[in-house]
N, C-alpha and C positions, 0 to 999 in steps of 0.2 A: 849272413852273419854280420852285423856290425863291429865294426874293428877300431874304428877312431872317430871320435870328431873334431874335429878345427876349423878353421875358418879358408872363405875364397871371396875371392875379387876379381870381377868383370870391366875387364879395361875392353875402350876403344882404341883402337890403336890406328893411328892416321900417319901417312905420310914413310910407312915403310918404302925404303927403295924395292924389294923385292915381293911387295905386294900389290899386283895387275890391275886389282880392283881401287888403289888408293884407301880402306879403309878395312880391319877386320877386327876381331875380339878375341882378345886371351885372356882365358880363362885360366886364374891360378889357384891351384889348390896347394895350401899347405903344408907342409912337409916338416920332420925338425932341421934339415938341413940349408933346403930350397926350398922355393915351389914348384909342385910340378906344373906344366905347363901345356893349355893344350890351344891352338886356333882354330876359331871359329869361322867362318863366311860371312852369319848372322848370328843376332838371338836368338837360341831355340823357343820355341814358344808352344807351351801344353797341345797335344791334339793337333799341332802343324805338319807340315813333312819334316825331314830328316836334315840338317844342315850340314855343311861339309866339314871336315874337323879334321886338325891333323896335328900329332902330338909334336910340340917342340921340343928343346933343350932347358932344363931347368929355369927357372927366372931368381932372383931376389927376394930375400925376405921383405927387403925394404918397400917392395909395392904392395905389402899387406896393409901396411897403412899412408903411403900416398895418396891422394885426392888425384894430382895430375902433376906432368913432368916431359923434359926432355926424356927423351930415350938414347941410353949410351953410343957413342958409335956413331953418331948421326943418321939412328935409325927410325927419324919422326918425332911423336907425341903421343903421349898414353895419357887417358883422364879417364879416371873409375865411374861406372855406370849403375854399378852393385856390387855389394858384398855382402857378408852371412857368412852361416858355417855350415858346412855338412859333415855328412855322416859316408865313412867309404863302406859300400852292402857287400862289393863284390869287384875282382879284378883277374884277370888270366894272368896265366904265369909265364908268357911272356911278356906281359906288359901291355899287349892292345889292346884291350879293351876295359873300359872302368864302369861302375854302376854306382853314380853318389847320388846320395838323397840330400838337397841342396834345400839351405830357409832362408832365403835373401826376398829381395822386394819386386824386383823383376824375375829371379830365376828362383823358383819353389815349385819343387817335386821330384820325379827321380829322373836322373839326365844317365844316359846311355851315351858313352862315347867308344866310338874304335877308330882306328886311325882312317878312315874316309868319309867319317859321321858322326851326329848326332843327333838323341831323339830326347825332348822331355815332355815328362807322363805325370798325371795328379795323383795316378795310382801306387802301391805301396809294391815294391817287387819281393 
């Protein structure tokens, strides 16, 4: 069932102190409050394996429309990679897991997230 559409934004996000790897992607969806917010490892990419994903704490409306920026806190650098809107299909009710149908430029199709993954599909779910 589709429920909402709005918009997301794919930041890189470099230079977290508590990020191992030095670089990962959050991914924000929309919200009217926040965004909600999820990190990624990598780009998922149609037909790839599964990326590691793990849902954060809300983010700011204000990087709906940020290009790039310090990150508060001196927690790095965020510079947007894509954006677009989607469509939320489906969500558990507790929360883990989301099913958005996403129209951006790198990320279009349906991306499956739970909190140790992600997968995106060119298929309709």
């Amino acid at each position: 069932m589709t429920e909402l559409v709005s918009q997301f934004v794919l930041l890189e996000h470099i230079g977290h102190p508590d990020d191992p790897a030095g670089k990962h992607f959050d991914l924000l969806l929309e919200q009217p409050e926040a965004c909600e917010t999820w990190r990624l490892a990598e780009i998922p990419v149609a037909a790839g394996p599964s990326v590691a994903a793990s849902q954060l704490p809300d983010h700011r409306l204000v990087w709906l429309h940020k290009v790039e920026g310090e990150v508060s806190g001196g927690r790095g650098f965020a510079r947007r990679v894509d954006s677009g809107s989607y469509e939320l299909r489906t969500t558990s009710s507790a929360g883990e897991v989301r099913v958005v149908q996403l129209s951006g430029t790198t990320l279009s199709g349906v991306l499956r997230m739970t909190r140790t993954k992600a997968t995106l599909s060119q298929k309709d779910t």
